[in-house]
VMD Tcl script that builds the backbone (N, CA, C; Angstrom):
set m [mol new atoms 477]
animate dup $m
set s [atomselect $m all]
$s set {name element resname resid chain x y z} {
  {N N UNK 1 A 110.365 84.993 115.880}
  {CA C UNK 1 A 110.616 84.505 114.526}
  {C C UNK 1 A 110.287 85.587 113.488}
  {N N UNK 2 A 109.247 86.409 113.849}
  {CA C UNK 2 A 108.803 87.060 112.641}
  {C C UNK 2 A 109.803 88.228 112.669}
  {N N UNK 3 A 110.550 88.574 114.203}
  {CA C UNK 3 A 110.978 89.864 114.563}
  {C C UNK 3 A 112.212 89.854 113.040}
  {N N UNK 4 A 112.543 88.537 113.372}
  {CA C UNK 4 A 114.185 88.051 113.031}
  {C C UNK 4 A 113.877 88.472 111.300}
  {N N UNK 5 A 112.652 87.547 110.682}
  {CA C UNK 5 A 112.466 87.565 109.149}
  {C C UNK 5 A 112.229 89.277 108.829}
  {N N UNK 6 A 111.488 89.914 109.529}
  {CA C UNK 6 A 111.334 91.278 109.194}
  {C C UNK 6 A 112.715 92.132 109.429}
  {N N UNK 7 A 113.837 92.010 110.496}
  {CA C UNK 7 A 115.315 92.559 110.681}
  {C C UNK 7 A 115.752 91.880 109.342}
  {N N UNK 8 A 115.893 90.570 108.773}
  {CA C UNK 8 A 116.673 90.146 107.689}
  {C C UNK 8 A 116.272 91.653 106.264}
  {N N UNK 9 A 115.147 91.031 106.388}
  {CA C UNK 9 A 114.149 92.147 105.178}
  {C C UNK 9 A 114.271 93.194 105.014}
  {N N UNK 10 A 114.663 94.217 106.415}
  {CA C UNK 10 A 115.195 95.160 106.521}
  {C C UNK 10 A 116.575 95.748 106.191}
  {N N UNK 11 A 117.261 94.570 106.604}
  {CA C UNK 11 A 118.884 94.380 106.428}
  {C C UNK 11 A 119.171 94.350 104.893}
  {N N UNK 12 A 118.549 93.780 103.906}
  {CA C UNK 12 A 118.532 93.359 102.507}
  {C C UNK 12 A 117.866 94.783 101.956}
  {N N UNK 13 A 116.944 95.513 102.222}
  {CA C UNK 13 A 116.529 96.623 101.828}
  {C C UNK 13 A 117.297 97.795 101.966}
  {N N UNK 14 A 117.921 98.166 103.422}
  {CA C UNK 14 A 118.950 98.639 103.741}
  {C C UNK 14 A 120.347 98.736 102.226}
  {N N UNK 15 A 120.761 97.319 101.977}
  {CA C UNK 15 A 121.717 97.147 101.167}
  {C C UNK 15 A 121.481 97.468 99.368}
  {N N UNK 16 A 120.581 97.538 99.745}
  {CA C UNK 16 A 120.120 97.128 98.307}
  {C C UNK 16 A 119.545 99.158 97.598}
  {N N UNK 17 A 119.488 99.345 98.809}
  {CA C UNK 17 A 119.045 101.292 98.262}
  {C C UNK 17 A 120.850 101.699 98.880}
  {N N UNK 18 A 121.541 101.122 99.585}
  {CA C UNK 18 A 123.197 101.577 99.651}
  {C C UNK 18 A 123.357 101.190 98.005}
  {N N UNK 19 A 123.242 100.070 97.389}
  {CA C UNK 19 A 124.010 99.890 96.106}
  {C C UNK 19 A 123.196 100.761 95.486}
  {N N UNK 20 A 121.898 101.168 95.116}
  {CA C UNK 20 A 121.389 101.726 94.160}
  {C C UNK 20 A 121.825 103.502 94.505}
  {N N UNK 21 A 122.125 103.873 95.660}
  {CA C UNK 21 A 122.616 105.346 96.171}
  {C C UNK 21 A 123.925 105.661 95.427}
  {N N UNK 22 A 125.050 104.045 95.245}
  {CA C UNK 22 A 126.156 104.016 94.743}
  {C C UNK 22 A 125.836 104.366 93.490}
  {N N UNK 23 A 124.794 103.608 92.625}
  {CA C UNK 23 A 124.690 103.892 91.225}
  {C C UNK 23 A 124.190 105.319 90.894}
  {N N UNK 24 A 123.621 106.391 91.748}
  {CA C UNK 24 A 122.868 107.514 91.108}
  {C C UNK 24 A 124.300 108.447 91.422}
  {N N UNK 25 A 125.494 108.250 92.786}
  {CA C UNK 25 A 126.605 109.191 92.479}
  {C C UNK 25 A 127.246 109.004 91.120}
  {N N UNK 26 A 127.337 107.483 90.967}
  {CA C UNK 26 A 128.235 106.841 89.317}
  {C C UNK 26 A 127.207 107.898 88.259}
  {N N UNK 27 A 126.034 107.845 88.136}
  {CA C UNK 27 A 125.255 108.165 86.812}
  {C C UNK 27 A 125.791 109.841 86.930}
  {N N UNK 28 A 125.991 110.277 88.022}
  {CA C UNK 28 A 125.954 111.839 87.831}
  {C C UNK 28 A 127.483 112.151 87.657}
  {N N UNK 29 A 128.559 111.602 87.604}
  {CA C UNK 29 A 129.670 111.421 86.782}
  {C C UNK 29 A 129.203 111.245 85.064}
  {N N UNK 30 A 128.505 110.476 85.364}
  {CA C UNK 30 A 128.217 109.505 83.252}
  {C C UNK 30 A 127.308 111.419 83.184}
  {N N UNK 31 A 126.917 111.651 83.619}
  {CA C UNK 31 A 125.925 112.693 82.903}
  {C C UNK 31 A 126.652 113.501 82.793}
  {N N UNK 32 A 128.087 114.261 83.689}
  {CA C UNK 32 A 129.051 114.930 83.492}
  {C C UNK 32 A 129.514 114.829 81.799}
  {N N UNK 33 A 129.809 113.588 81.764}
  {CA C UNK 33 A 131.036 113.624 81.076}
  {C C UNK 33 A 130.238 113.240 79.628}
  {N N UNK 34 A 128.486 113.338 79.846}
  {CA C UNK 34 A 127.724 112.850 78.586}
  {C C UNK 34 A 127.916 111.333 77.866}
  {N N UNK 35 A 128.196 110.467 78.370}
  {CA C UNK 35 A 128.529 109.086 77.888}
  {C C UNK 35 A 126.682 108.150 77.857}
  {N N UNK 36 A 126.409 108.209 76.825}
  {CA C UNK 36 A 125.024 108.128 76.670}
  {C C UNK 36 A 124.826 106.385 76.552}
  {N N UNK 37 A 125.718 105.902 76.068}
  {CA C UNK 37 A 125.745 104.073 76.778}
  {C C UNK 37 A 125.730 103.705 77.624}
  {N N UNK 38 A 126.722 104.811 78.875}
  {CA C UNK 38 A 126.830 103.979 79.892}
  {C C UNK 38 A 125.466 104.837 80.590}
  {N N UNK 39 A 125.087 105.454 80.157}
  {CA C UNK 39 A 123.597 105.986 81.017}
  {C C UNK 39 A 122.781 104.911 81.003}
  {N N UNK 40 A 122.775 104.699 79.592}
  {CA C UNK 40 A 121.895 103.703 79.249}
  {C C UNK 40 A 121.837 102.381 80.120}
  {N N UNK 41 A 122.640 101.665 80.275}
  {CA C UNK 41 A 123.403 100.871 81.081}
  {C C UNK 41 A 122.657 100.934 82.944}
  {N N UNK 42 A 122.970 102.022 82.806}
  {CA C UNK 42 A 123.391 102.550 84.344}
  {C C UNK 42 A 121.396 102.651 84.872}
  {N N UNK 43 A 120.897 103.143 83.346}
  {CA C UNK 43 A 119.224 102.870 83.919}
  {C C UNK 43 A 118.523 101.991 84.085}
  {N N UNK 44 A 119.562 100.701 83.257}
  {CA C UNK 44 A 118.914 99.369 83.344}
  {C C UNK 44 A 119.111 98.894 84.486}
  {N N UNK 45 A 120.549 99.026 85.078}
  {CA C UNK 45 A 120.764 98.681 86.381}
  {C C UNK 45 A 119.990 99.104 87.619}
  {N N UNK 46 A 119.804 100.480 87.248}
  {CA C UNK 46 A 118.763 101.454 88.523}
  {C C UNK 46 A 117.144 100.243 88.651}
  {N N UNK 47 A 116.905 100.001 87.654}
  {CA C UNK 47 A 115.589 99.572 87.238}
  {C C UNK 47 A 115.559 97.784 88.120}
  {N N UNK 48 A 116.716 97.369 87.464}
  {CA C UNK 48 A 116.693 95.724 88.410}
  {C C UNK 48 A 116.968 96.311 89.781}
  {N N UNK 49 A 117.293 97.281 89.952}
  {CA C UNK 49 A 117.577 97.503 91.863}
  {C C UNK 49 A 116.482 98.008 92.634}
  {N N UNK 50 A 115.051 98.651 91.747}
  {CA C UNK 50 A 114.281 99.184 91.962}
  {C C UNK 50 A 113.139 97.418 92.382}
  {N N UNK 51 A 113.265 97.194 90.944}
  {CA C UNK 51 A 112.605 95.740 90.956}
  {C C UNK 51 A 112.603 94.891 92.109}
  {N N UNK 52 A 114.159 94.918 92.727}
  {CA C UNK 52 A 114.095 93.844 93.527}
  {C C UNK 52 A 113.944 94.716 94.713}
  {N N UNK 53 A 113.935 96.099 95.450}
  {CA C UNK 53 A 113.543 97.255 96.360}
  {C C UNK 53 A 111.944 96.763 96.346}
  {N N UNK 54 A 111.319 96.390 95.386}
  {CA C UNK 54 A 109.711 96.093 95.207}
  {C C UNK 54 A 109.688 94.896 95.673}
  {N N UNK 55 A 110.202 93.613 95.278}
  {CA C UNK 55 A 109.970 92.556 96.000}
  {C C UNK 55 A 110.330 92.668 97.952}
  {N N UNK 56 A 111.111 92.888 97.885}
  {CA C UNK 56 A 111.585 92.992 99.283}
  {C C UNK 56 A 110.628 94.024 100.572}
  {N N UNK 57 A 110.175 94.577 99.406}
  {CA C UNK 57 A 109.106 95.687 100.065}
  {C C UNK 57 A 107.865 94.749 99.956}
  {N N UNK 58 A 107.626 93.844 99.453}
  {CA C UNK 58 A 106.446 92.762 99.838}
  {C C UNK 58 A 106.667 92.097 100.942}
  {N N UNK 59 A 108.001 91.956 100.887}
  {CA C UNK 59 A 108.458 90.753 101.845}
  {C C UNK 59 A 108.098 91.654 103.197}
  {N N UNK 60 A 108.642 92.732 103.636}
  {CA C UNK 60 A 108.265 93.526 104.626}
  {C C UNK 60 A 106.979 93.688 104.807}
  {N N UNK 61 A 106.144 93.540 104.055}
  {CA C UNK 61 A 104.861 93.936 104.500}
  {C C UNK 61 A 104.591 92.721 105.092}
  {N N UNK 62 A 104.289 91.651 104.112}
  {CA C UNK 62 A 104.036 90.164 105.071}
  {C C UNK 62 A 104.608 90.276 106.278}
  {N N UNK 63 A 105.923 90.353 106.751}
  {CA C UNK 63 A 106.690 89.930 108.048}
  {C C UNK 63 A 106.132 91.403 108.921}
  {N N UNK 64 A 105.567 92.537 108.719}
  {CA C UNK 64 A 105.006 92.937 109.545}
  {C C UNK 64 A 103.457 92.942 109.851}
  {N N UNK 65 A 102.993 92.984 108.829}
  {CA C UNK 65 A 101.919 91.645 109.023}
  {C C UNK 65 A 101.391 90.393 109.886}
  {N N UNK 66 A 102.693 89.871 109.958}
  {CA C UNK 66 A 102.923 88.721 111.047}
  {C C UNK 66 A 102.794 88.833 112.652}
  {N N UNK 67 A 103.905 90.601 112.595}
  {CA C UNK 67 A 104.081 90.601 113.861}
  {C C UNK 67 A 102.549 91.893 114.630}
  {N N UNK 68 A 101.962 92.298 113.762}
  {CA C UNK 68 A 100.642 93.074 114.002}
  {C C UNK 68 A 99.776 92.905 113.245}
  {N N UNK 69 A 99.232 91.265 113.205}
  {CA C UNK 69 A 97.873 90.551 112.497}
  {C C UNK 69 A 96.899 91.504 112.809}
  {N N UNK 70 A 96.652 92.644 114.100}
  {CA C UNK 70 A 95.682 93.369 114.160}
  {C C UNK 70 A 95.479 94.601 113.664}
  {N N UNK 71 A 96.941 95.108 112.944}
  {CA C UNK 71 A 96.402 96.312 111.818}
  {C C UNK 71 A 96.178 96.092 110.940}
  {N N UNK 72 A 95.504 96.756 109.854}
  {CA C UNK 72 A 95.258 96.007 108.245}
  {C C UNK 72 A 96.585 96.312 107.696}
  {N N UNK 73 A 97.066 97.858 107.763}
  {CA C UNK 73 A 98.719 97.850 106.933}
  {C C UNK 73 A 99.753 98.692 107.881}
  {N N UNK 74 A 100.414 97.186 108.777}
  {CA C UNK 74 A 101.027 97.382 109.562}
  {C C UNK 74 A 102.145 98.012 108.955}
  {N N UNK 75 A 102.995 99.339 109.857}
  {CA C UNK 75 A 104.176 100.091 109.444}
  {C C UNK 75 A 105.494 99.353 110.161}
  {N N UNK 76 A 106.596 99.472 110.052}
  {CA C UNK 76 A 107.893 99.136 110.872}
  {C C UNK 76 A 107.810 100.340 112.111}
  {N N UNK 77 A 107.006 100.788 112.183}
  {CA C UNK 77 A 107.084 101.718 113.329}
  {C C UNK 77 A 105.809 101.334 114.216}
  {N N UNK 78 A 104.641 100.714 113.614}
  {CA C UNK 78 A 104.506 99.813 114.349}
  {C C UNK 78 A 104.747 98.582 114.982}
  {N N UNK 79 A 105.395 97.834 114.223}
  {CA C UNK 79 A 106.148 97.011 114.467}
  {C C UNK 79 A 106.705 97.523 115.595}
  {N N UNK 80 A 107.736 98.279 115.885}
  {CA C UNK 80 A 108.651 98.949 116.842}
  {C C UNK 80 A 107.733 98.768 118.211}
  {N N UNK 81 A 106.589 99.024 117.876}
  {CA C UNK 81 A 105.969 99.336 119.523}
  {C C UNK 81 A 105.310 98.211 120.220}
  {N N UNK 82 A 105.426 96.782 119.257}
  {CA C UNK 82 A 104.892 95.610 119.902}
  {C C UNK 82 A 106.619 95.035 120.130}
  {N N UNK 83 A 108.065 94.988 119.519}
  {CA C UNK 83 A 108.841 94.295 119.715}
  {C C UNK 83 A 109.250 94.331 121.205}
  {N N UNK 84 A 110.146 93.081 121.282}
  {CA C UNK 84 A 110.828 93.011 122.810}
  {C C UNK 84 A 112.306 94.159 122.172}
  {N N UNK 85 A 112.661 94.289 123.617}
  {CA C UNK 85 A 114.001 95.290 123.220}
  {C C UNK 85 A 114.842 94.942 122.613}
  {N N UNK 86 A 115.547 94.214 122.632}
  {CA C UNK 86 A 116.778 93.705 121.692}
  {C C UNK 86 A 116.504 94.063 120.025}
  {N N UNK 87 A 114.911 92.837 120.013}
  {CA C UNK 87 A 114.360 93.205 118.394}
  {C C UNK 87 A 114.530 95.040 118.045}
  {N N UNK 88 A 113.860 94.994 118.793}
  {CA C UNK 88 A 113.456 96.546 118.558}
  {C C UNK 88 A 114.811 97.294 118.422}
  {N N UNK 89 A 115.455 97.364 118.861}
  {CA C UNK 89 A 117.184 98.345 118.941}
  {C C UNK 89 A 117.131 97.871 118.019}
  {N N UNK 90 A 117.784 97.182 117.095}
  {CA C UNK 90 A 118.159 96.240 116.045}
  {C C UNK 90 A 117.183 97.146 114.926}
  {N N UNK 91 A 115.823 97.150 114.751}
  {CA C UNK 91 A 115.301 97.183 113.766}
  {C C UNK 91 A 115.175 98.858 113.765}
  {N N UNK 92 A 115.140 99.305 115.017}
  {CA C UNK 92 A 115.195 100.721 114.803}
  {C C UNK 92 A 116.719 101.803 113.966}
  {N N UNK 93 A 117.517 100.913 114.216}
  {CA C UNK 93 A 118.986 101.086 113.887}
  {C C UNK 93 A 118.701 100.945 112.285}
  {N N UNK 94 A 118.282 99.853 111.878}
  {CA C UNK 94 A 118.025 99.695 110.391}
  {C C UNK 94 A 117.154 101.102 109.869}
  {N N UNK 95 A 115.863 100.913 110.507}
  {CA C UNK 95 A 114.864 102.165 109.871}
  {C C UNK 95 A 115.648 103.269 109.962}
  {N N UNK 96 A 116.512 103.964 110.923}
  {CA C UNK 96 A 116.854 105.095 110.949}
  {C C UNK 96 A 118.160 105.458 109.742}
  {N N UNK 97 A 118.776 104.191 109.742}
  {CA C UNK 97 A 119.670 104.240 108.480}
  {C C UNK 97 A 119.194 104.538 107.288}
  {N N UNK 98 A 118.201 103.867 107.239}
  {CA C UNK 98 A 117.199 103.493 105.447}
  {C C UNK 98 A 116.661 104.754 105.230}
  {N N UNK 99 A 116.192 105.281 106.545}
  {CA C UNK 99 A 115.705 106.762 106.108}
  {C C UNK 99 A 116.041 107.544 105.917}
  {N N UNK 100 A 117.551 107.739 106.378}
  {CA C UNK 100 A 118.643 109.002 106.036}
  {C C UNK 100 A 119.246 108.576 104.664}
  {N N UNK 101 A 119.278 107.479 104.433}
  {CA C UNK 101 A 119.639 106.871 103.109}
  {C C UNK 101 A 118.928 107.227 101.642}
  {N N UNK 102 A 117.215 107.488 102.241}
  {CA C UNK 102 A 116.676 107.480 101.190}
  {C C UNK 102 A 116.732 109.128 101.120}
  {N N UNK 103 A 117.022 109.667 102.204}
  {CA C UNK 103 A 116.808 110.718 101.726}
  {C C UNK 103 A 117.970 111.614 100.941}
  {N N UNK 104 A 119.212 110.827 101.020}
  {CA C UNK 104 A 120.640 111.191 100.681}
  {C C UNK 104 A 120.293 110.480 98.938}
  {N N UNK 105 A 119.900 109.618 98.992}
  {CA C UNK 105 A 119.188 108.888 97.249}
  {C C UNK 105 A 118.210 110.098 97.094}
  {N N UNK 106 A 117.385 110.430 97.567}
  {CA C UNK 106 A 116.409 111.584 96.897}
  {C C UNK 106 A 117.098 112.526 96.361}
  {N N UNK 107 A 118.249 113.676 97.499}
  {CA C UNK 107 A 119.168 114.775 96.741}
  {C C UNK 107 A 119.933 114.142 95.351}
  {N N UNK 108 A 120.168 113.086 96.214}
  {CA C UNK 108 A 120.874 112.661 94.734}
  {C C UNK 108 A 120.750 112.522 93.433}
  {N N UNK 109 A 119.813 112.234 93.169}
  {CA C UNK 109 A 118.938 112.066 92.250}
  {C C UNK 109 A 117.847 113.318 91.762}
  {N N UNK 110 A 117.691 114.053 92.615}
  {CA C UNK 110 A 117.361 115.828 91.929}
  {C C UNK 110 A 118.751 116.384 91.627}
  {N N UNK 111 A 120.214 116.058 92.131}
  {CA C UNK 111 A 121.195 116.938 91.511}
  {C C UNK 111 A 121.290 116.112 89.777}
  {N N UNK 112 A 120.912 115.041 89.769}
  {CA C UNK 112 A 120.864 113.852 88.317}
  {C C UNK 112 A 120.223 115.017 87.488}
  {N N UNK 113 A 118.984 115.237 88.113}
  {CA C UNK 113 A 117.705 115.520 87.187}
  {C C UNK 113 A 118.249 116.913 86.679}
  {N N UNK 114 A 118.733 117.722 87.637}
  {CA C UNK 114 A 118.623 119.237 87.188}
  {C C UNK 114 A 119.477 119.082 85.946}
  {N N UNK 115 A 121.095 118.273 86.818}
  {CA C UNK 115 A 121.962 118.161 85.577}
  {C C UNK 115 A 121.356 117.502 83.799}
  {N N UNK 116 A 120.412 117.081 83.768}
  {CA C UNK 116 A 119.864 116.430 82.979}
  {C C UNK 116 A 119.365 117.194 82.412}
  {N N UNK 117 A 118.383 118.339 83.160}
  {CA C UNK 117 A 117.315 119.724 82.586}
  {C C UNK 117 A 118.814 120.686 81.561}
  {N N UNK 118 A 119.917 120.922 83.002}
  {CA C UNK 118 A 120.410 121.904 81.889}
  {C C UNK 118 A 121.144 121.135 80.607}
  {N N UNK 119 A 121.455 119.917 80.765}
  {CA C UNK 119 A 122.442 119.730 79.405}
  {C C UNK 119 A 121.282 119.497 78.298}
  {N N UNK 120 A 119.649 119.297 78.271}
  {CA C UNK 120 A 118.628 119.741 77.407}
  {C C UNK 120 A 118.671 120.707 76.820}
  {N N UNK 121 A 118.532 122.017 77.797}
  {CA C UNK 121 A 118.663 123.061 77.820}
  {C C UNK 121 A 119.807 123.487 76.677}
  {N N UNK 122 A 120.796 123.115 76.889}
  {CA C UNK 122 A 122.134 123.263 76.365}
  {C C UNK 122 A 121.800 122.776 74.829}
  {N N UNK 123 A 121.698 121.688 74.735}
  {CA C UNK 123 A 121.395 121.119 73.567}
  {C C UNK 123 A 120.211 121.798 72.870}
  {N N UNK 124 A 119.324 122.095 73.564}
  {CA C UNK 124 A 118.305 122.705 72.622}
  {C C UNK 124 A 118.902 124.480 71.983}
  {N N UNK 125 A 119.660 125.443 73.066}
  {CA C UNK 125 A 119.936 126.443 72.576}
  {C C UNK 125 A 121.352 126.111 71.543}
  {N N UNK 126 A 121.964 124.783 71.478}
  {CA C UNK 126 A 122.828 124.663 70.136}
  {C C UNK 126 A 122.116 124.463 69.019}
  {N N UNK 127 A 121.012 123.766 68.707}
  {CA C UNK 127 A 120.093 123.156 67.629}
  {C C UNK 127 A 119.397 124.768 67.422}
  {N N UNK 128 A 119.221 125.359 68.080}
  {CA C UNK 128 A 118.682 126.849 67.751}
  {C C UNK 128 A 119.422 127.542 67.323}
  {N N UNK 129 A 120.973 127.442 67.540}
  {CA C UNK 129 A 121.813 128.526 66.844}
  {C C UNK 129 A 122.314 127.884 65.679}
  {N N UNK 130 A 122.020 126.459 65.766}
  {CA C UNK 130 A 122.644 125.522 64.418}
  {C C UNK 130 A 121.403 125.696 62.943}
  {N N UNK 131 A 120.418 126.058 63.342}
  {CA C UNK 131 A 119.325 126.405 62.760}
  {C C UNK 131 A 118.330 127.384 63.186}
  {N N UNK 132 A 118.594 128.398 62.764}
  {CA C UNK 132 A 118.108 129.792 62.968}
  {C C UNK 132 A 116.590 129.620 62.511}
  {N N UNK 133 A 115.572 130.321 63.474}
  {CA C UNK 133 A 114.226 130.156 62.347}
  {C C UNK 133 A 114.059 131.778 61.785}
  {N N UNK 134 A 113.427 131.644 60.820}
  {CA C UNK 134 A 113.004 133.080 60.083}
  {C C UNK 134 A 112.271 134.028 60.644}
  {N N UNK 135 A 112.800 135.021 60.816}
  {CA C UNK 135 A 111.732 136.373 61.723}
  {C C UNK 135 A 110.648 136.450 60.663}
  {N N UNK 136 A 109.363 136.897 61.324}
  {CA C UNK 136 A 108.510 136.881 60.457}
  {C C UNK 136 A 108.271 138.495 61.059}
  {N N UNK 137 A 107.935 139.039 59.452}
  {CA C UNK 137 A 107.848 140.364 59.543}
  {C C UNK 137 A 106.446 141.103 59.693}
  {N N UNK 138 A 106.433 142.110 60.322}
  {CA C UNK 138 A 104.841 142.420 60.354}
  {C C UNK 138 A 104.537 143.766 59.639}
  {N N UNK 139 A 105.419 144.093 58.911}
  {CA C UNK 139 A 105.320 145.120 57.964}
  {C C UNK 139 A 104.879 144.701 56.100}
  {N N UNK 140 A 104.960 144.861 55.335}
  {CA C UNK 140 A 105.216 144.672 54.019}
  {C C UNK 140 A 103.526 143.786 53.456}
  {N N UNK 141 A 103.734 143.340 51.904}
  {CA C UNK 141 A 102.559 143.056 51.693}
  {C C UNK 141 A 102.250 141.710 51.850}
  {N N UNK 142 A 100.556 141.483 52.599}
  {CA C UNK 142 A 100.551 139.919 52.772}
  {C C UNK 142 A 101.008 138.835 52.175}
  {N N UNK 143 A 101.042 137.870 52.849}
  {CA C UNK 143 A 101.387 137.001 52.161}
  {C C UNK 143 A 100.557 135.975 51.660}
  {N N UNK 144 A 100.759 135.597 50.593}
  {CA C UNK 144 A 99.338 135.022 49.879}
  {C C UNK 144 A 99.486 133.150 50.404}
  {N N UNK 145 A 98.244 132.857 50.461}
  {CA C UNK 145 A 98.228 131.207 50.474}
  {C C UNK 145 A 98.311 130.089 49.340}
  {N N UNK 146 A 98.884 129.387 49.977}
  {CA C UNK 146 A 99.107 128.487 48.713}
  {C C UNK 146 A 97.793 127.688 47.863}
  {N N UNK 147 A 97.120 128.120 48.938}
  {CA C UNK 147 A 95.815 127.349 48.261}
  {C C UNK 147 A 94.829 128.326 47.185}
  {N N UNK 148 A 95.335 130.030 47.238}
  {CA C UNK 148 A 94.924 130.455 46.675}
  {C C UNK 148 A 95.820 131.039 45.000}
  {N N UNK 149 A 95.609 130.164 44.224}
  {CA C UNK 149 A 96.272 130.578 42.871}
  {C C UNK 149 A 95.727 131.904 42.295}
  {N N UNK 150 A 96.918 132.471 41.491}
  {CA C UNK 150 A 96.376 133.503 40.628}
  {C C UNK 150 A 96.504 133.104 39.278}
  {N N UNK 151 A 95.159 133.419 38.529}
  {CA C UNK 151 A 94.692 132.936 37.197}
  {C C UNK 151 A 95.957 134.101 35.981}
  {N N UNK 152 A 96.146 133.431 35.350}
  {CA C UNK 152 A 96.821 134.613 34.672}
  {C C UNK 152 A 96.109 135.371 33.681}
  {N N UNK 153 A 94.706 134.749 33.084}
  {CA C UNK 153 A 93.686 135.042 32.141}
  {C C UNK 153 A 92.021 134.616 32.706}
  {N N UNK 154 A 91.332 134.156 31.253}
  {CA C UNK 154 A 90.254 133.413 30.973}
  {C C UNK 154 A 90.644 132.081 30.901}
  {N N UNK 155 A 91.429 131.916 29.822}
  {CA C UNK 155 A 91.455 130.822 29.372}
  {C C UNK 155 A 93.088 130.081 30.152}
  {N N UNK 156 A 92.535 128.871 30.205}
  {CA C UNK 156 A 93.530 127.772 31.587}
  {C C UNK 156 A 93.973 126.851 30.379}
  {N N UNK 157 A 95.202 127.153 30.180}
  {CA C UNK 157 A 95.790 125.886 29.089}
  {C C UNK 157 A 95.688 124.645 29.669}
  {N N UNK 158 A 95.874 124.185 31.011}
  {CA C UNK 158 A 96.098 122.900 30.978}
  {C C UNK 158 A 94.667 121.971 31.062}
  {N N UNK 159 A 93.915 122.588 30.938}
  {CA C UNK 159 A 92.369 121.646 30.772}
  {C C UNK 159 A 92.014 121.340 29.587}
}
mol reanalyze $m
mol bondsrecalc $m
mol representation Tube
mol addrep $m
């Protein structure tokens, strides 16, 4: 029973980082083409897929939990080494998917980021050529502070 609830859990986790893998190729199109709504959009969506990746990742812990009451934080790879065979093929097929998965979501999501660093990048060296700052010179005579006035006399008309 528990084999079955922990394969479901798996199966739903499995699907659920496939749709969110779908959304980080979509975002790195939107970052192409700079469409800053549908980013927007596209992070809210990342975020409910993450959310429910967190519930489901509870759910896995309980159902392995179940099936190795004698570790304190049983893994699916322990799991693996108490199941009967059938379970076990089954759930190993899942883990090995989820893990090449996450790791195809990881690249994915550093090609997001870099693209993200340079169009910063980009944007910051336009705002620099759109507004030049002033060379400051290290020749000529100081420059005085504003806090220090020059008196023009003795006597201060405005007192």
């Amino acid at each position: 029973m528990s084999a079955e609830v922990l394969t479901s859990v798996m199966e739903k986790l499995l699907k659920l980082h496939k749709s969110l893998y779908e959304l980080a190729v979509k975002k790195t199109d939107i970052i192409k083409t700079g469409d800053m709504d549908a980013l927007n959009q596209m992070l809210k969506d990342e975020q409910a897929h993450i959310a429910a990746i967190g519930r489901f990742e509870k759910e896995r812990e309980k159902a392995a939990k179940s099936i190795a009451p004698m570790l304190e934080s049983p893994t699916v790879s322990d799991c693996l080494n108490i199941l009967s065979q059938p379970d076990r093929l089954k759930l190993e097929a899942f883990t090995k998917e989820l893990a090449e998965l996450v790791y195809e979501l990881k690249e994915q999501n550093f090609l997001n980021q870099q693209l993200v660093h340079h169009s910063l990048q980009f944007v910051n060296v336009s705002m620099n050529l759109l507004r030049p700052q002033p060379e400051t010179m290290n020749y000529g005579p100081p420059a005085k502070k504003k806090s220090e006035k020059i008196n023009p006399g003795i006597f201060n008309s405005k007192v």
